[in-house]
C-alpha positions as CSV (number, residue, x, y, z in Angstrom):
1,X,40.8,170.9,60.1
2,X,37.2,171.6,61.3
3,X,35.1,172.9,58.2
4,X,33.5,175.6,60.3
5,X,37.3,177.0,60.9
6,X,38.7,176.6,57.5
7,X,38.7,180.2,56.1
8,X,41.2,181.4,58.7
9,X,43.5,178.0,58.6
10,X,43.8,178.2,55.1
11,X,44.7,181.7,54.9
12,X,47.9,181.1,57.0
13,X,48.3,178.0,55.0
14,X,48.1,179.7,51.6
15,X,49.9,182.5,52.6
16,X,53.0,180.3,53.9
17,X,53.3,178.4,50.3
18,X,53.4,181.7,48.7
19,X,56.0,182.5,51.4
20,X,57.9,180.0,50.9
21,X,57.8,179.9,46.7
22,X,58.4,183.1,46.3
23,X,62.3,182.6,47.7
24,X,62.6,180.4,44.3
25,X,66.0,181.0,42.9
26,X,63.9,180.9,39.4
27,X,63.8,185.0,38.8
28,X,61.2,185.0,36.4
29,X,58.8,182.4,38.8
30,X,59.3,184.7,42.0
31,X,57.9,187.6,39.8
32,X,54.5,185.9,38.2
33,X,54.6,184.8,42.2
34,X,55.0,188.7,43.3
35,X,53.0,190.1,40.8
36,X,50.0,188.1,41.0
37,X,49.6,188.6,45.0
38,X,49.3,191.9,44.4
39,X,46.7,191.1,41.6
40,X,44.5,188.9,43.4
41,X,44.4,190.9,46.5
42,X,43.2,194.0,44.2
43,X,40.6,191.7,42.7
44,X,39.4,190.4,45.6
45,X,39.2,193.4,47.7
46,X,37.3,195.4,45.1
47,X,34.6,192.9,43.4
48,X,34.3,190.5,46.5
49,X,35.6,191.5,49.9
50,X,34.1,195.9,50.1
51,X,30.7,194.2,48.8
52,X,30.8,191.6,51.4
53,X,31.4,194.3,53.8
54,X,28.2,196.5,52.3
55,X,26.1,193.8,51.4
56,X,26.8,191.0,53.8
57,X,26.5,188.4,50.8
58,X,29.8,186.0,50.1
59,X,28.6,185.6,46.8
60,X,30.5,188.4,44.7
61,X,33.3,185.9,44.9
62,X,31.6,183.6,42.2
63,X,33.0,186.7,40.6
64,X,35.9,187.7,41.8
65,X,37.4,184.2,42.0
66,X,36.8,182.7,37.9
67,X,37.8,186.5,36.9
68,X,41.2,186.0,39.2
69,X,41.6,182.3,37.7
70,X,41.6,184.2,34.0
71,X,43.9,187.1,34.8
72,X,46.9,184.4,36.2
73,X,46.2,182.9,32.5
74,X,47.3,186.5,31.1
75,X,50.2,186.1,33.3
76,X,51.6,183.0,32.0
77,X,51.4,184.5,28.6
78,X,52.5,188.2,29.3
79,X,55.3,187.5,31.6
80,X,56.4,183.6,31.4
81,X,59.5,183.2,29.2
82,X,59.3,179.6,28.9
83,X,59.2,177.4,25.5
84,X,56.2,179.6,23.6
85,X,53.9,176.5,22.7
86,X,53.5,175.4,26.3
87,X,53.4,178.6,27.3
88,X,50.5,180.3,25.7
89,X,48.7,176.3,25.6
90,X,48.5,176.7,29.8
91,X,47.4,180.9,29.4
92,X,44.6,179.6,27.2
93,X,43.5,177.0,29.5
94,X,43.3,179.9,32.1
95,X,41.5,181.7,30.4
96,X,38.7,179.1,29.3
97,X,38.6,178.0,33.0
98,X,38.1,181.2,34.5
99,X,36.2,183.6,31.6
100,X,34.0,180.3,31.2
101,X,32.8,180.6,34.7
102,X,33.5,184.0,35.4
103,X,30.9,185.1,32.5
104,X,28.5,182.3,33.4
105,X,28.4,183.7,36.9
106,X,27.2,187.7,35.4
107,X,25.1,185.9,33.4
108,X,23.1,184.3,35.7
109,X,23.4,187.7,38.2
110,X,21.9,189.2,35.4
111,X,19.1,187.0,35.0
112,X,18.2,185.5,38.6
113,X,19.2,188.7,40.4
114,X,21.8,186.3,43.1
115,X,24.9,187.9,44.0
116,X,24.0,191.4,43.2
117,X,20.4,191.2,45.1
118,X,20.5,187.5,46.9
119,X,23.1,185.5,48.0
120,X,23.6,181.8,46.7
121,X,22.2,179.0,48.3
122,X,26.0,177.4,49.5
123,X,27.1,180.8,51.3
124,X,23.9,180.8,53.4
125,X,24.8,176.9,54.0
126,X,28.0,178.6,54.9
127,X,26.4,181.1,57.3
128,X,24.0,178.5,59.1
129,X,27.1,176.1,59.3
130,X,29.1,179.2,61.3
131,X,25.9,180.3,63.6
132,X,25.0,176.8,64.1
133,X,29.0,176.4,65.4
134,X,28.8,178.9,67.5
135,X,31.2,181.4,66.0
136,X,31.0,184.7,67.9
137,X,32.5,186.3,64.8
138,X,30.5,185.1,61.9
139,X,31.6,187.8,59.6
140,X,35.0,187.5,60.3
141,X,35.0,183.7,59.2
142,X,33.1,184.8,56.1
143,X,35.9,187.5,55.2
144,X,38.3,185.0,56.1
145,X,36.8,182.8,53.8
146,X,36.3,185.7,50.6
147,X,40.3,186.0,51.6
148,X,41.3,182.3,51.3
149,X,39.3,181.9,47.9
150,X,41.8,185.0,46.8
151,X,44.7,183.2,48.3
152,X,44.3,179.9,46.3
153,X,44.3,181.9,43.3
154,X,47.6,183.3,44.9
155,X,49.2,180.3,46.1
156,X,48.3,176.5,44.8
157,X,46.5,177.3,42.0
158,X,48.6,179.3,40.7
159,X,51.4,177.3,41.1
160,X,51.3,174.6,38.3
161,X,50.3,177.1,35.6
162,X,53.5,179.3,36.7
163,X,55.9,176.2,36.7
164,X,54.5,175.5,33.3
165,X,55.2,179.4,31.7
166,X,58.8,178.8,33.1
167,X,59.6,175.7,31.4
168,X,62.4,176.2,28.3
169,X,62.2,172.9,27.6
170,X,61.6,172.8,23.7
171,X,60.0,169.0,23.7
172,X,56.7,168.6,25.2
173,X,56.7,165.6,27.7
174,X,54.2,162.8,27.8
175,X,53.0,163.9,31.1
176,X,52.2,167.1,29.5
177,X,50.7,165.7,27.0
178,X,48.3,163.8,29.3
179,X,47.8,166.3,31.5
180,X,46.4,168.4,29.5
181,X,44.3,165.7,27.7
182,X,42.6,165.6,30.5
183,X,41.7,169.2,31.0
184,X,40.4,168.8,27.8
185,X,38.3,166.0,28.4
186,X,36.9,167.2,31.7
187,X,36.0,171.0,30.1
188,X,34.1,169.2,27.6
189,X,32.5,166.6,29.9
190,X,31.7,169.8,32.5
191,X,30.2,172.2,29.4
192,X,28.4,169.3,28.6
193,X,26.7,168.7,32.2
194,X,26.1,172.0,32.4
195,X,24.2,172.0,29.5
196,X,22.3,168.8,30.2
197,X,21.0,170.7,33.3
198,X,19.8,173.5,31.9
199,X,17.8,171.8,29.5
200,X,16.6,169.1,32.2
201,X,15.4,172.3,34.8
202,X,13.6,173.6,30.9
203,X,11.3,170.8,30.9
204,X,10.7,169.5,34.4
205,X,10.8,172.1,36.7
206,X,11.2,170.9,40.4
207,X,12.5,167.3,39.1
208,X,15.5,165.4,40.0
209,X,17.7,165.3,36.7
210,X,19.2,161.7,36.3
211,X,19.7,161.9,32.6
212,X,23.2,162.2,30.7
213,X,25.9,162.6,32.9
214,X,23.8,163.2,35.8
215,X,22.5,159.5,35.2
216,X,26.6,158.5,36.8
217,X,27.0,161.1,39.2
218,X,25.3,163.3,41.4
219,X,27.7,166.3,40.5
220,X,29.3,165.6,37.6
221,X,29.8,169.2,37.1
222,X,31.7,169.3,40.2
223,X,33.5,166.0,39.5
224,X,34.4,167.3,36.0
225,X,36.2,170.7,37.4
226,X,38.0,168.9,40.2
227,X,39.4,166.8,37.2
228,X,39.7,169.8,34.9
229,X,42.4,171.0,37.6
230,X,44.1,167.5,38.3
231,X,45.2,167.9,34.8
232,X,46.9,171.0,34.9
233,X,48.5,169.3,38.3
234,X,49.6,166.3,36.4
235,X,50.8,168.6,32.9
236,X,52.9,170.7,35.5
237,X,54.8,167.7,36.8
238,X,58.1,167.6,34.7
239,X,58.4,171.2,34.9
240,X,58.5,170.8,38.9
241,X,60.8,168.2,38.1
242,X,63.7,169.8,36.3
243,X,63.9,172.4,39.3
244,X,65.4,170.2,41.4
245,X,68.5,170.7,40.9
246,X,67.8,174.2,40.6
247,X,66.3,175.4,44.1
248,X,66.9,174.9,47.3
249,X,65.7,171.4,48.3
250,X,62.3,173.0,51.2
251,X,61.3,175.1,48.2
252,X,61.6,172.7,45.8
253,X,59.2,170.5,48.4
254,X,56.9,173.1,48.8
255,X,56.6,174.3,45.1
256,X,55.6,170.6,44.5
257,X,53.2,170.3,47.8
258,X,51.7,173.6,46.7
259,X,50.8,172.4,43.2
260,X,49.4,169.0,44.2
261,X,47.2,171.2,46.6
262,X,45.6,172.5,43.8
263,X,43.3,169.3,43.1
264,X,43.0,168.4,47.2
265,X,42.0,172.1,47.7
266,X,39.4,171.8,44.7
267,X,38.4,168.4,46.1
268,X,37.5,169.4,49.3
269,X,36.1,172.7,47.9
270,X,33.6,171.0,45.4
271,X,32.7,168.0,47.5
272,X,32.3,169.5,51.2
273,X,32.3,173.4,51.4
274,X,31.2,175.4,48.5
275,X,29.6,172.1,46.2
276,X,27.8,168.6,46.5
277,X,27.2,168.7,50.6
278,X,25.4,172.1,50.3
279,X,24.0,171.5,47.1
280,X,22.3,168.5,48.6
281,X,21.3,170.2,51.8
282,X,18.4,172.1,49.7
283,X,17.9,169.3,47.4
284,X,16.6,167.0,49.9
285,X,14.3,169.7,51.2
286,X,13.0,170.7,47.5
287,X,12.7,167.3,45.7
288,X,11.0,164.7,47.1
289,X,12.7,162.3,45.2
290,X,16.4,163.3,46.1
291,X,16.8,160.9,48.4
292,X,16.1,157.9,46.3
293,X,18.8,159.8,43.7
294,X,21.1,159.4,46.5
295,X,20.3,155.9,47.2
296,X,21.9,155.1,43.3
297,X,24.1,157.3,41.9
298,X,27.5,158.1,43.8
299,X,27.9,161.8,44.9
300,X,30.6,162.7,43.2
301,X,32.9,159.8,41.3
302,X,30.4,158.5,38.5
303,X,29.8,154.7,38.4
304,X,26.9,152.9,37.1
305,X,23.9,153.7,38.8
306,X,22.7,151.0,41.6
307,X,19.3,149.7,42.0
């Protein structure tokens, strides 16, 4: 898939897990499926996509997304009528997830002015990338793409938290158990980057910050949410596993290809389109000692930093 096309391909993509998930013979499943289409779209097309169309600026879906991400966690705890503990456990990581970056985003509107006057750095990358393609329709790609954020939270990453609130399974199982050890481990290690930033950009404006975490990775913000949401993947695993003999075998497949997608989709988001790739694009420009950051620290898997 080229990345200047992706918006439109994964809006069909999205759209044909949800498709397909929805025929789940599980009733309660096919209506957190139903009902949160109808949410996301209603998000989406008031906070992100009418702005887009006023402003021109993708941006509004730094709020629209995290905000989206929180309301599936009221979902799972509203309507799920799976085992309680589990249940409201997977609601409340949800809600961290999304309310964490959903008020981090209005906080920083608030302050810097981006999204409601400016548009982020990554969705300008996004624009050159599309002009420099050639795309005849640049706006359409860029609705496309507001549209396929809003489909994830539809589709894929919806999915393992809704298998999850399903489960009436009354013992927890040790994927579970790991799973969401390691949510827990990557929300910490992702406050904490976050935090070693902004003191870094405090005290040395215009510097490349290689301390902390930052010493291991180039993004282990980035890093740290992709894991944050290959936990909930992994956690959701034996609840995908006792539908089997449940659903039809395709939807079964797909229910299970759709939650996996959840950590490729975030991979490929954080790494390529929306994190590290533009990120470094104005780095390199800004700081002229990125490139000798690049030279030892990986961009995105921490490891030890090279000489």
């Amino acid at each position: 898939m080229s990345l200047v096309n992706f918006g439109p391909v994964l809006c069909v993509a999205f759209s044909a897990i949800w498709a397909v998930a929805i025929s789940t013979g599980n009733t309660a499943l096919a209506d957190l499926l139903l009902i949160n289409g109808a949410v996301q779209l209603v998000l989406f097309g008031l906070v992100a996509w009418l702005p887009f169309m006023k402003t021109g600026r993708m941006s509004f879906v730094d709020i629209a997304w995290p905000f989206g991400v929180a309301l599936i966690g009221v979902q799972i705890a509203l309507l799920g009528d799976g085992e309680p503990l589990r249940r409201f456990c997977v609601a409340g990581v949800y809600l961290l997830i999304g309310l964490r970056m959903g008020l981090g985003a209005l906080t920083m509107a608030r302050a810097t002015g981006v999204i409601f006057q400016t548009e982020f750095p990554r969705y300008e990358y996004r624009r050159m990338l599309l002009e420099g393609g050639g795309k005849k329709h640049v706006r359409f790609h860029m609705q496309a793409e507001i549209l396929a954020q809003g489909l994830a939270n539809v589709s894929v990453l919806a999915i393992p938290g809704f298998l999850l609130s399903v489960n009436g399974e009354g013992t927890i199982h040790l994927l579970e158990g790991v799973g969401i050890g390691i949510w827990l481990l990557a929300y910490l290690l992702e406050s904490t980057a976050d935090v070693q930033k902004l003191r870094f950009i405090a005290n040395n404006r215009g510097g490349v910050c290689n301390v902390g975490l930052w010493k291991y990775s180039r993004h282990p913000n980035y890093f740290s949410e992709w894991l944050v949401w290959t936990g909930i993947v992994i956690a959701a695993i034996p609840s995908w596993w006792s539908l089997l003999h449940a659903e039809a075998l395709f939807t079964w497949i797909v229910l299970g290809a759709g939650g996996a997608a959840a950590s490729l989709m975030m991979y490929i988001t954080l790494v390529y389109l929306t994190g590290a790739v533009p990120a470094e694009y104005y780095s390199v420009r800004k700081r002229p000692d990125y490139q000798q950051y690049q030279q030892t620290t990986n961009r995105f898997f921490p490891w030890f930093p090279r000489k």
